[in-house]
C-alpha positions as a Markdown table, in Angstrom:
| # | Residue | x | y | z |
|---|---|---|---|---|
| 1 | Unk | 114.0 | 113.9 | 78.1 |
| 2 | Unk | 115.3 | 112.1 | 81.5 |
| 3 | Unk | 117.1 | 109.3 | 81.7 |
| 4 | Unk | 115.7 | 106.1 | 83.3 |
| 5 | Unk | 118.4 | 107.0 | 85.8 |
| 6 | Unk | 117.2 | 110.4 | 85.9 |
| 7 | Unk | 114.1 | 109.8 | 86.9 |
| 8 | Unk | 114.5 | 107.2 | 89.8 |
| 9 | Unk | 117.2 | 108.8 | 91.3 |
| 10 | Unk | 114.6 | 111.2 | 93.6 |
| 11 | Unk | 113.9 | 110.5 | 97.0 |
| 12 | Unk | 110.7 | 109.2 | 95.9 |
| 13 | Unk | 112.2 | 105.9 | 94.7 |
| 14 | Unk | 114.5 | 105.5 | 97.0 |
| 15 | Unk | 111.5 | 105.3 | 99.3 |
| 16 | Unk | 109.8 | 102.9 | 97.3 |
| 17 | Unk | 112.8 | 100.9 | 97.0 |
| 18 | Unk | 113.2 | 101.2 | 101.0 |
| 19 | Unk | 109.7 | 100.2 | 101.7 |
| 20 | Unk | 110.2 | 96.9 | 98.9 |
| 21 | Unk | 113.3 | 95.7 | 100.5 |
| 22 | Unk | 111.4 | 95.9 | 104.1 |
| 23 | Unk | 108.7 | 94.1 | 102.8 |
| 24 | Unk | 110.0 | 91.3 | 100.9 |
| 25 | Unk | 112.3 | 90.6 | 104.0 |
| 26 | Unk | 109.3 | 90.8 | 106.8 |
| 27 | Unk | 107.3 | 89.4 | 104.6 |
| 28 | Unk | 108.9 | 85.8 | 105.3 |
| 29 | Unk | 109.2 | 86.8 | 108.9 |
| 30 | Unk | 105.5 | 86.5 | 109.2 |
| 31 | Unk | 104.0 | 82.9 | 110.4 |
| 32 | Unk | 103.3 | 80.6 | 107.1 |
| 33 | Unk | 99.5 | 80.8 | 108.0 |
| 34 | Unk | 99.7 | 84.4 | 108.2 |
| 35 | Unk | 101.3 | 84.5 | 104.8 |
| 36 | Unk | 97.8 | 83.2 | 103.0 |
| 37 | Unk | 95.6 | 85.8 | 105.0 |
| 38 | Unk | 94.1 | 88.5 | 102.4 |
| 39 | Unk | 95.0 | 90.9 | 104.6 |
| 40 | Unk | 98.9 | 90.4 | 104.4 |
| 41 | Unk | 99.3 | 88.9 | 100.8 |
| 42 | Unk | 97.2 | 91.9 | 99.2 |
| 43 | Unk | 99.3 | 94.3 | 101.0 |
| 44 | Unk | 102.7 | 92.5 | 100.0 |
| 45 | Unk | 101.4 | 92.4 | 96.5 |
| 46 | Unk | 100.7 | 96.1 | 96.8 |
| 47 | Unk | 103.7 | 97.2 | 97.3 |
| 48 | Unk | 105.0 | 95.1 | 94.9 |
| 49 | Unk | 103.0 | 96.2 | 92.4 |
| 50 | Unk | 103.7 | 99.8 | 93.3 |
| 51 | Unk | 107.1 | 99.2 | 93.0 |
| 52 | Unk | 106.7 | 97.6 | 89.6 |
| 53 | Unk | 104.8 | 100.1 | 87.8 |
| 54 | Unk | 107.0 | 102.8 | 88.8 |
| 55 | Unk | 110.1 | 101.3 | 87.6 |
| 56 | Unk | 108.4 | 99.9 | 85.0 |
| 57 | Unk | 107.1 | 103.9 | 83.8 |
| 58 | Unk | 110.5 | 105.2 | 84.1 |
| 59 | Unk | 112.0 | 102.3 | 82.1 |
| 60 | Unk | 109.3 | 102.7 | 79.2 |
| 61 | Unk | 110.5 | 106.7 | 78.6 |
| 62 | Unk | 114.2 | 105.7 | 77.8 |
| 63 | Unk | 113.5 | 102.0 | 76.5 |
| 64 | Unk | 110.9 | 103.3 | 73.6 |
| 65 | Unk | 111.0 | 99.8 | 72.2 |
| 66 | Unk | 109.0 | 98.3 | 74.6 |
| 67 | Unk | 105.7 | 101.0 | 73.8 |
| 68 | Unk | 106.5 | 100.3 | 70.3 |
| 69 | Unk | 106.3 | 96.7 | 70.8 |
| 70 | Unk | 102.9 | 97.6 | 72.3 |
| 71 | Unk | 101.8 | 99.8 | 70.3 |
| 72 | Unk | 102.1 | 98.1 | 67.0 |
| 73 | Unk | 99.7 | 95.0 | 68.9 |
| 74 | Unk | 96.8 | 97.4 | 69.8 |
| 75 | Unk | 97.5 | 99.3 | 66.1 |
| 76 | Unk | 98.3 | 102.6 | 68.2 |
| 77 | Unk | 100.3 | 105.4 | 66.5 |
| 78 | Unk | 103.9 | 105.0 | 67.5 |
| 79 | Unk | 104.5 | 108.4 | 67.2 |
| 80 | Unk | 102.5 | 109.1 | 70.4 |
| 81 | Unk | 105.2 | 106.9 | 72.3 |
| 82 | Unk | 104.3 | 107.9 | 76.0 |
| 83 | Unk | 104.5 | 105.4 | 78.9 |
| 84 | Unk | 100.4 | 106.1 | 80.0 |
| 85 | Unk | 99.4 | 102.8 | 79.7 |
| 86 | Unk | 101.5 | 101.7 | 82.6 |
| 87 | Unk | 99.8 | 103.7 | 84.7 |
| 88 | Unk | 96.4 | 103.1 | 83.5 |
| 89 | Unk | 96.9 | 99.5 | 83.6 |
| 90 | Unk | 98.5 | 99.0 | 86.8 |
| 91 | Unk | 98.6 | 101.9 | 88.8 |
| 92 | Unk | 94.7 | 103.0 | 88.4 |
| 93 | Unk | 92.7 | 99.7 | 87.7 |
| 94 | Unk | 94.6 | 96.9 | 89.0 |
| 95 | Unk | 95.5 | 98.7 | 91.8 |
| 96 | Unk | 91.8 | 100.0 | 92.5 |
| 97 | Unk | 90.8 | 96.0 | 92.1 |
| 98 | Unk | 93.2 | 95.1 | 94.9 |
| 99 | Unk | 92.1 | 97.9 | 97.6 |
| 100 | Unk | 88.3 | 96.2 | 96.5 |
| 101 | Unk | 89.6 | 93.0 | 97.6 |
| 102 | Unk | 91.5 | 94.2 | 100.8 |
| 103 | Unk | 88.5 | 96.2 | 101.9 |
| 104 | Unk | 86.4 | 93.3 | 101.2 |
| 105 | Unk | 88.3 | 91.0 | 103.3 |
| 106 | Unk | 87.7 | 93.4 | 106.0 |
| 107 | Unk | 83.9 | 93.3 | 106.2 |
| 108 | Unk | 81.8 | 91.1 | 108.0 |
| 109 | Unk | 78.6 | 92.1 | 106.6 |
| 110 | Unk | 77.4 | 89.6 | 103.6 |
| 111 | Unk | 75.5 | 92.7 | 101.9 |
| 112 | Unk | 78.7 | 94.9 | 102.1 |
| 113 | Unk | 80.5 | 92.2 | 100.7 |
| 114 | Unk | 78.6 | 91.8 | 97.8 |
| 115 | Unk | 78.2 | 95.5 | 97.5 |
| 116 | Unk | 81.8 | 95.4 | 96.5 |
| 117 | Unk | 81.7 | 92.2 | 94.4 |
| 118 | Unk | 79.1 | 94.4 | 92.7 |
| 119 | Unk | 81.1 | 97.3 | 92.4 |
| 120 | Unk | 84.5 | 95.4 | 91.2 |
| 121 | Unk | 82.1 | 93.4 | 88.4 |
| 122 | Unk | 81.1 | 96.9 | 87.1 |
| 123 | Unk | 84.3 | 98.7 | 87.4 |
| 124 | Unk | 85.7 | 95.7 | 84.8 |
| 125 | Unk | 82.4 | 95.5 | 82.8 |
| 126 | Unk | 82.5 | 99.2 | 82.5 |
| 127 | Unk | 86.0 | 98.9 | 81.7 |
| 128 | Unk | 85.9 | 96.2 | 79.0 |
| 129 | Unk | 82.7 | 98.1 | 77.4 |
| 130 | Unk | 85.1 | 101.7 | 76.8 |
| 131 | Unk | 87.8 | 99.6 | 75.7 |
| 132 | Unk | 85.7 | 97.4 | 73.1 |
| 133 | Unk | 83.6 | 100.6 | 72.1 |
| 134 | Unk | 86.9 | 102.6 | 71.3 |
| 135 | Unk | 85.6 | 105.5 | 73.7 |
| 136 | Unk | 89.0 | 105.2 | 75.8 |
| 137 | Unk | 92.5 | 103.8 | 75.0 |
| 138 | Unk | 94.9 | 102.3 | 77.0 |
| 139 | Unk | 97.5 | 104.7 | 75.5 |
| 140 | Unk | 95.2 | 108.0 | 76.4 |
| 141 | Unk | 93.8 | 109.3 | 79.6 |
| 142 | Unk | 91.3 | 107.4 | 81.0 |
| 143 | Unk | 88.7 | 109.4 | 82.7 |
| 144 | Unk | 85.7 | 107.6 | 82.7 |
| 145 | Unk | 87.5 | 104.3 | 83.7 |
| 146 | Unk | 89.3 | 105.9 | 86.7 |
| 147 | Unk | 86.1 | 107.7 | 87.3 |
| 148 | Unk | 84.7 | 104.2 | 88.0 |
| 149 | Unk | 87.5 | 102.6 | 90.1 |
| 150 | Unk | 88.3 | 105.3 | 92.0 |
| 151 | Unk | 84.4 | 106.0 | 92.8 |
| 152 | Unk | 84.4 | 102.2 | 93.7 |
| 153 | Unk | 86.8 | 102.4 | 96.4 |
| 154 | Unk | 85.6 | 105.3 | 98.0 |
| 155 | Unk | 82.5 | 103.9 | 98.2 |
| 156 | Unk | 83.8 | 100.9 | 100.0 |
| 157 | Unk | 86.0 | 103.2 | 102.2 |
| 158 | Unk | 82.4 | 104.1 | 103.4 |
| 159 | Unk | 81.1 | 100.8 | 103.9 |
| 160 | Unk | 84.1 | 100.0 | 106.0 |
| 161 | Unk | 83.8 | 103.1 | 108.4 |
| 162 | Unk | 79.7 | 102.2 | 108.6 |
| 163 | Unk | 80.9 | 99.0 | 109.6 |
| 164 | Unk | 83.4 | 100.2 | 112.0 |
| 165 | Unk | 81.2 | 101.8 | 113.9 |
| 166 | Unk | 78.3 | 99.5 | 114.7 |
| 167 | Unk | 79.2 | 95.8 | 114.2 |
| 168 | Unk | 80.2 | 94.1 | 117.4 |
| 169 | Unk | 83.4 | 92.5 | 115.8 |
| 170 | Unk | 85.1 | 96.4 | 115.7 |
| 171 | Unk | 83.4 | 98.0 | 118.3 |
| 172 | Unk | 85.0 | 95.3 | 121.1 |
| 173 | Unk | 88.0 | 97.1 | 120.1 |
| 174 | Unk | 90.1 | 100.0 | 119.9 |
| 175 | Unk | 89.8 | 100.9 | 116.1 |
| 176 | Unk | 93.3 | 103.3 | 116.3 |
| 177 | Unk | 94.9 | 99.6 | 117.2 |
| 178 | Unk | 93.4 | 98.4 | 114.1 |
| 179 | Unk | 95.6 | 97.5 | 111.3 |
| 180 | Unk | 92.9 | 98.0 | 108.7 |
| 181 | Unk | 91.2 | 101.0 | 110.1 |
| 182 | Unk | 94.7 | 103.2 | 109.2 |
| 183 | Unk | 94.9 | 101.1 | 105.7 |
| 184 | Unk | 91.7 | 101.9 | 104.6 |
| 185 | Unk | 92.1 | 105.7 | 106.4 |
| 186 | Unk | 95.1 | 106.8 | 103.9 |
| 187 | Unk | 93.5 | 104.8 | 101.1 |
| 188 | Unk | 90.2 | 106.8 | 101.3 |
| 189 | Unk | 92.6 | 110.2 | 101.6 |
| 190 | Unk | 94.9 | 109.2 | 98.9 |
| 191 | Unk | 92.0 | 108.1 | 96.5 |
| 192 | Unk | 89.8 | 111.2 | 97.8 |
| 193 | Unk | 92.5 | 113.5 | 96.6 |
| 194 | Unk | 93.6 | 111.4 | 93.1 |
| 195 | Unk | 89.9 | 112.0 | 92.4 |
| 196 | Unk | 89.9 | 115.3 | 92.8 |
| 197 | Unk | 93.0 | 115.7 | 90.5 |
| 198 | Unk | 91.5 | 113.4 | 88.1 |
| 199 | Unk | 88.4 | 115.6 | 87.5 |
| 200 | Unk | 89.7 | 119.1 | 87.8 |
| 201 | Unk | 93.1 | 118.3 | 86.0 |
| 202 | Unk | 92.2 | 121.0 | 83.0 |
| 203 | Unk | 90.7 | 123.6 | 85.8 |
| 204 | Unk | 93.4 | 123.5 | 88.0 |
| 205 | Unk | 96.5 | 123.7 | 85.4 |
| 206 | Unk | 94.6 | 126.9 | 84.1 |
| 207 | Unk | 94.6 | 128.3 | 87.3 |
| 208 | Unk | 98.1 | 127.4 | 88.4 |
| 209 | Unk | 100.8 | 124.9 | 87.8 |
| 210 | Unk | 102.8 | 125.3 | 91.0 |
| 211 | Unk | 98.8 | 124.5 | 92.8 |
| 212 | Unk | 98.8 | 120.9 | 90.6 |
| 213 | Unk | 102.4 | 119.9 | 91.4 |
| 214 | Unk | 101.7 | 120.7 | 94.6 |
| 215 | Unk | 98.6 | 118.4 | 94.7 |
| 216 | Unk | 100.9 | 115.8 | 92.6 |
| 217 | Unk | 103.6 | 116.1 | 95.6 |
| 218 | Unk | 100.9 | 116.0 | 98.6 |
| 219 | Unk | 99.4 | 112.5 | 96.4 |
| 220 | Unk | 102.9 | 111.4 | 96.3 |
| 221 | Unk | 103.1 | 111.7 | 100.1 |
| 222 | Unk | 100.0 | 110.0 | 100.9 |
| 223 | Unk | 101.1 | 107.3 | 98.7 |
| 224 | Unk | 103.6 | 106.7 | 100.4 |
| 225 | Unk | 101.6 | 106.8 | 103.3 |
| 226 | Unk | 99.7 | 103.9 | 102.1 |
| 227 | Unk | 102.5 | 101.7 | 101.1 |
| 228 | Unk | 103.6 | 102.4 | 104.5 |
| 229 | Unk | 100.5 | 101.3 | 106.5 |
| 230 | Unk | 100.5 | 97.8 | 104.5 |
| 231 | Unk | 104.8 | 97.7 | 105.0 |
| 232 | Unk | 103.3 | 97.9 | 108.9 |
| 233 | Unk | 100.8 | 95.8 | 108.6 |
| 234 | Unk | 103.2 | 93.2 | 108.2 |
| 235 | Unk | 105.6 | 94.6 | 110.6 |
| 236 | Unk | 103.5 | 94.5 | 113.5 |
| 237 | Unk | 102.8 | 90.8 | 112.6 |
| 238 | Unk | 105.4 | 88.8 | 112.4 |
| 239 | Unk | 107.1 | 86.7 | 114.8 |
| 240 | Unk | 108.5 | 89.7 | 116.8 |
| 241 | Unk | 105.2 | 91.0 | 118.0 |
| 242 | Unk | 101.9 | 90.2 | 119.3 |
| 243 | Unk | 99.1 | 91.9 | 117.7 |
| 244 | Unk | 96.1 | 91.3 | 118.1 |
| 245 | Unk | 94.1 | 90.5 | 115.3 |
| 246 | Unk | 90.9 | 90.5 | 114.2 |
| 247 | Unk | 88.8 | 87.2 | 112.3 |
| 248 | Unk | 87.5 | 88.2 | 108.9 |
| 249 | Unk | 85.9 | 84.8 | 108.5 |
């Protein structure tokens, strides 16, 4: 078994570690009014998060007492000591909630917006229901709960690119200079392809390992991709430029 060393000493984290230190700094380069905008706080918090879980995953495989501290609260079999739940937890649904909350900040629409108020209320009602019912654990693979959050954000992927292209507020501008038309772009190709993984995990390890890390690596990148479109998000709004923005209000 790796190391937590080991396992963040890839060019993956040191990305992920790149894109943090970025962001904390031109994070408080951006105006203080800017700062409590959605659209810059939830993509801080992000990559925050992001960063967080992943440490946190590689720290949970060499540092066993922390799952067993867990474990032994939710009455789990410590013998099954994996580190799952972090990613369930934070890396599937909290992370799912957030992109809700970005996209919705996006829309102008009242009945979008409540489309996704709609869809982020079931995703945790459904959520809370497998949980209570024992039909998932947050220790096991979650496939109906992921099922659910990462349906949600496609869906409102879809109600931002309907919206993109017919109310007035995007169409008076060029939607490649919009910050949220790349965010949402790589979020609907990195959930798009999570999704796919998700439901044809057993299919496509029968058929082929090197084909599924090869889909891992290519979700990796996109990732990144995404981290990097909020990390620019802020960029291209601090003090140093002057981009134009659009109201959300």
């Amino acid at each position: 078994m790796l190391d937590f060393w080991s396992r963040v000493n890839n060019w993956y984290f040191y990305i992920l570690s790149g894109i943090f230190i970025l962001a904390v700094i031109l994070f408080f380069f951006l105006e203080k009014n800017k700062r409590k905008k959605p659209e810059y706080y939830l993509s801080f918090s992000l990559i925050l998060l992001s960063v967080f879980y992943e440490y946190l995953a590689a720290a949970t495989v060499q540092f066993i007492e922390i799952n067993k501290w867990l474990y032994g609260i939710f009455n789990y079999p410590q013998e099954n000591n994996y580190n799952l739940w972090v990613y369930n937890f934070f890396g599937y649904h909290i992370t799912s909630l957030l992109f809700l909350a970005l996209i919705y900040h996006y829309l102008f629409s009242p009945l979008k917006k409540n489309i996704i108020k709609g869809l982020s209320l079931f995703f945790i009602f459904s959520y809370v229901i497998f949980q209570a019912l024992g039909i998932e654990s947050l220790f096991e693979q979650q496939t109906y709960s992921i099922f659910v959050g990462y349906s949600a954000v496609i869906i409102a992927c879809g109600l931002y690119f309907m919206e993109l292209i017919s109310h007035p507020g995007y169409l008076e501008i060029n939607p490649l200079k919009a910050f949220s038309f790349w965010q949402v772009t790589v979020i609907l190709f990195n959930k798009s392809l999570k999704f796919l993984l998700e439901i044809s995990f057993n299919y496509i390890i029968s058929v082929s390992m090197n084909l599924m890390s090869s889909l891992y690596l290519i979700s990796k990148i996109t990732w990144i991709l995404v981290l990097c479109s909020f990390l620019f998000t802020i960029l291209l709004n601090t003090r140093f430029f002057k981009a134009k923005e659009l109201s959300y209000e």
